[in-house]
C-alpha positions as CSV (number, residue, x, y, z in Angstrom):
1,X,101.6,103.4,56.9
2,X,97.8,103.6,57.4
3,X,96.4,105.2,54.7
4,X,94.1,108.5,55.0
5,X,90.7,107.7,56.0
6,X,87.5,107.5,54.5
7,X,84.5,105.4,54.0
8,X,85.3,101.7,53.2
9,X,81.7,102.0,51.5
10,X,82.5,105.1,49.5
11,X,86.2,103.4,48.8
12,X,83.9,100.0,47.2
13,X,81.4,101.8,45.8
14,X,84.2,103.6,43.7
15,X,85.6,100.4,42.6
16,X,82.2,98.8,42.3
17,X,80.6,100.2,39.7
18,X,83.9,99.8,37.7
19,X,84.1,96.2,38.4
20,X,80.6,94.7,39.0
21,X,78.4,97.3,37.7
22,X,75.2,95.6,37.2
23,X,75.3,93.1,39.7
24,X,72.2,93.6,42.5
25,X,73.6,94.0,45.9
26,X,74.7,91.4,48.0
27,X,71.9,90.1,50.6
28,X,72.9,88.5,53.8
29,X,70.7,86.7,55.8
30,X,71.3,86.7,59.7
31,X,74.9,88.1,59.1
32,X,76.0,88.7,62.9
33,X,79.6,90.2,64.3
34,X,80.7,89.3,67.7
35,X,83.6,89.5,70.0
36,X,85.4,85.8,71.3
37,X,85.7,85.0,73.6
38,X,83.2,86.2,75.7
39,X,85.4,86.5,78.7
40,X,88.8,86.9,78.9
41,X,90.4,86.0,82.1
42,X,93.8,87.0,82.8
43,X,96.5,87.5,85.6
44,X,98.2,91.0,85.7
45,X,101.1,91.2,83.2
46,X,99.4,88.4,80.6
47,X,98.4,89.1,77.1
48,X,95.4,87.4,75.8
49,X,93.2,88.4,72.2
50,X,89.9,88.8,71.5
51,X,88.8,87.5,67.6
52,X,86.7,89.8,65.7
53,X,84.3,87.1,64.1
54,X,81.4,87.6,61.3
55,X,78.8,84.7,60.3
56,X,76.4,84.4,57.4
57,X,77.7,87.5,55.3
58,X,77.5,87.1,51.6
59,X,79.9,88.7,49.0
60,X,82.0,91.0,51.4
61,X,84.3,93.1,50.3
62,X,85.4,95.5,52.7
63,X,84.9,96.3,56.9
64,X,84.9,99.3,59.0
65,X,84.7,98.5,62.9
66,X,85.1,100.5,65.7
67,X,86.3,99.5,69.6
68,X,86.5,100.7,72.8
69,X,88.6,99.5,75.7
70,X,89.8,100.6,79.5
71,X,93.3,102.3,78.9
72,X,93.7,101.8,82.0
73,X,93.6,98.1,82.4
74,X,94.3,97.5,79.0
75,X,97.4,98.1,76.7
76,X,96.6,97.0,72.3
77,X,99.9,94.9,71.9
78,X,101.3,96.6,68.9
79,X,100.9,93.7,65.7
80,X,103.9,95.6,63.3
81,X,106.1,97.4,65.4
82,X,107.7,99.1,62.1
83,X,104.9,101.1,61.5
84,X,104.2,104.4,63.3
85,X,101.5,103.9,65.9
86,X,100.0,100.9,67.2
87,X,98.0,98.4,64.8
88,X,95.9,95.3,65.9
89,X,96.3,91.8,63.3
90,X,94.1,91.2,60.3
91,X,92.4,87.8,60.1
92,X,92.4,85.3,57.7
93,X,88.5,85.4,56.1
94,X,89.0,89.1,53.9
95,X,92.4,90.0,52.5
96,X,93.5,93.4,53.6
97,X,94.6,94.4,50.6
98,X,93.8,98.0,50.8
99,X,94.0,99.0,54.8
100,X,92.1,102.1,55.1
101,X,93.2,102.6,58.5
102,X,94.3,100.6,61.0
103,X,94.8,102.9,64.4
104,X,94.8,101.7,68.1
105,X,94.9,104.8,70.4
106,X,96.0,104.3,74.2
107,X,95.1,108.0,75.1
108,X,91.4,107.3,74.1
109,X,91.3,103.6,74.6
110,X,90.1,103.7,70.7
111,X,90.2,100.9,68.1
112,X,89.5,102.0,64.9
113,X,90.1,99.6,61.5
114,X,88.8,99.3,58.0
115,X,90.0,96.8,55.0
116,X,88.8,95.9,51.7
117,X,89.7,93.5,49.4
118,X,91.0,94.6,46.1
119,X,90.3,93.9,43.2
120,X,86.1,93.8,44.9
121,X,85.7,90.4,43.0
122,X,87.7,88.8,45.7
123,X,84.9,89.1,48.0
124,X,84.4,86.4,50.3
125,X,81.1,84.9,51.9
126,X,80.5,82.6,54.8
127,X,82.1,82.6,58.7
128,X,85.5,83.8,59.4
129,X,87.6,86.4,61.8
130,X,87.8,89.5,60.2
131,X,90.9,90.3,63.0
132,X,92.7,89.7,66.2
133,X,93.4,92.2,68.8
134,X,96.0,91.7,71.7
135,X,95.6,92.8,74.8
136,X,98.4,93.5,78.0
137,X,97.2,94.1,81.3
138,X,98.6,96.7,83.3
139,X,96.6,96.5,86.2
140,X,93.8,94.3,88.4
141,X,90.0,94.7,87.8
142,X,87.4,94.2,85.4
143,X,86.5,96.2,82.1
144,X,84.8,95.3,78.9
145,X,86.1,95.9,75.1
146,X,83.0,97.1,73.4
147,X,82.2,96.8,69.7
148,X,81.3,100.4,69.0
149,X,80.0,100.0,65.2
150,X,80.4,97.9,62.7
151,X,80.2,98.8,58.9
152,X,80.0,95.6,55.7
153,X,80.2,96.6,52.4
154,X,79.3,94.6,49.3
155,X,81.1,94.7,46.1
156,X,79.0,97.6,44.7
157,X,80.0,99.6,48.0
158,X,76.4,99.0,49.4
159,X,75.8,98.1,53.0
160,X,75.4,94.7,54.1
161,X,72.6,94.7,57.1
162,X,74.4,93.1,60.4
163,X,73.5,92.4,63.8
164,X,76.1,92.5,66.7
165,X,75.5,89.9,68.1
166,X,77.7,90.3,71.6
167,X,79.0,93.5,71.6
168,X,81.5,93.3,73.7
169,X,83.5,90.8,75.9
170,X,84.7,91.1,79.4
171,X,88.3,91.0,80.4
172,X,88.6,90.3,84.5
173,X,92.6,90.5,85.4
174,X,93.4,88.8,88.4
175,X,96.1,87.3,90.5
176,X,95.3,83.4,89.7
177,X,95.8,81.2,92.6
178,X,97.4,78.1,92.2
179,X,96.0,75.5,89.8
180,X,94.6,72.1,90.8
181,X,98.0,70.6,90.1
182,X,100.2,72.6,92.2
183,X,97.7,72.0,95.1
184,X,98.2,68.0,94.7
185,X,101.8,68.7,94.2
186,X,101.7,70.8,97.8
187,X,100.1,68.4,99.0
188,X,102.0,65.6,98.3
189,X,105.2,66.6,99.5
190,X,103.3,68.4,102.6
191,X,102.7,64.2,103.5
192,X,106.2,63.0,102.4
193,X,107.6,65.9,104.9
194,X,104.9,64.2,107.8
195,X,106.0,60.9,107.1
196,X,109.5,61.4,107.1
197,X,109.5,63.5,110.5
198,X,107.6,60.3,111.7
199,X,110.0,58.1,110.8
200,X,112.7,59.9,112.5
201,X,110.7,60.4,115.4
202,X,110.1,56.7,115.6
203,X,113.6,55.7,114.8
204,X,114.7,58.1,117.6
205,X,112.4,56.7,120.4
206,X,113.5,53.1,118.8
207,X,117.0,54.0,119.6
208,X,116.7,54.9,122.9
């Protein structure tokens, strides 16, 4: 059940100064946040997912980010069914140990999901996907998932500075025509049909 929600910052900064009190922030050079991939091609009825990745980020202890997507076009493939409402997956860089809300809304085409690690000194630095969402079509066109905002948090519950990098991907649902393969297949047994109507034709005439 997603709990109640408040600031993932005001959530580490309450364990913070418990745990690492006297520690300096952390500092995060070029720490970016981006959507993969970049383009998301699918026919109508597929399910594909977008990775929430972060780069460069230094002692991270919790995440807040915020999506938008077409409701229209796009359905958030639910990743527990036995909770109430639908959720999209955590990744595997921070452990979700404490999910402060975890809330995929088709009416407002809202994503809406914020984790910390607990205890804080489990914070993790380097590259890594934060989570996964999962996407069904339900009908043709194009539309983008946006990255809204995007909130870091140290151990101390400070803000680590970020730059979204691509903030958002686009997801183009069409009817695929055949691949390369099927077209040599077609054509293939398109020849084996001509040459054995020639042969018959030629064993006809022969005959006569």
């Amino acid at each position: 059940m997603n709990k109640p929600h408040c600031s993932v910052l005001i959530l580490l900064g309450c364990w913070g100064l418990i745990v690492v009190w006297g520690t300096g922030p952390a500092v995060a050079q070029g720490t970016r946040v981006w959507l993969d991939p970049a383009t998301l091609e699918l026919s109508p009825g597929d399910t594909g997912t977008l990775d929430i990745w972060v780069e460069d980020v230094a002692q991270l202890a919790g995440v807040e980010v915020h999506l938008t997507f077409d409701p229209v076009l796009l359905e958030v493939v639910d990743a527990d069914p036995s909770m109430e409402g639908a959720q999209i997956s955590h990744g595997d860089f921070l452990s979700p140990d404490y999910v402060v809300q975890n809330v995929a809304d088709p009416a407002t085409g809202t994503i809406d999901y914020a984790i910390a690690c607990m205890p804080v000194d489990k914070a993790v630095s380097g590259s890594g996907v934060l989570a996964h969402v999962a996407f069904s079509t339900l009908a043709e066109g194009e539309t983008q998932v946006t990255i809204r905002s995007v909130l870091l948090g140290d151990v101390q519950g400070q803000p680590i500075a970020v730059v979204i990098e691509s903030d958002s991907s686009v997801v183009v649902i069409r009817r695929l025509g055949p691949s390369l393969t099927v077209w040599v297949l077609i054509g293939l047994v398109a020849a084996a049909v001509v040459a054995g109507s020639i042969v018959v034709v030629w064993r006809t005439v022969k005959a006569r």
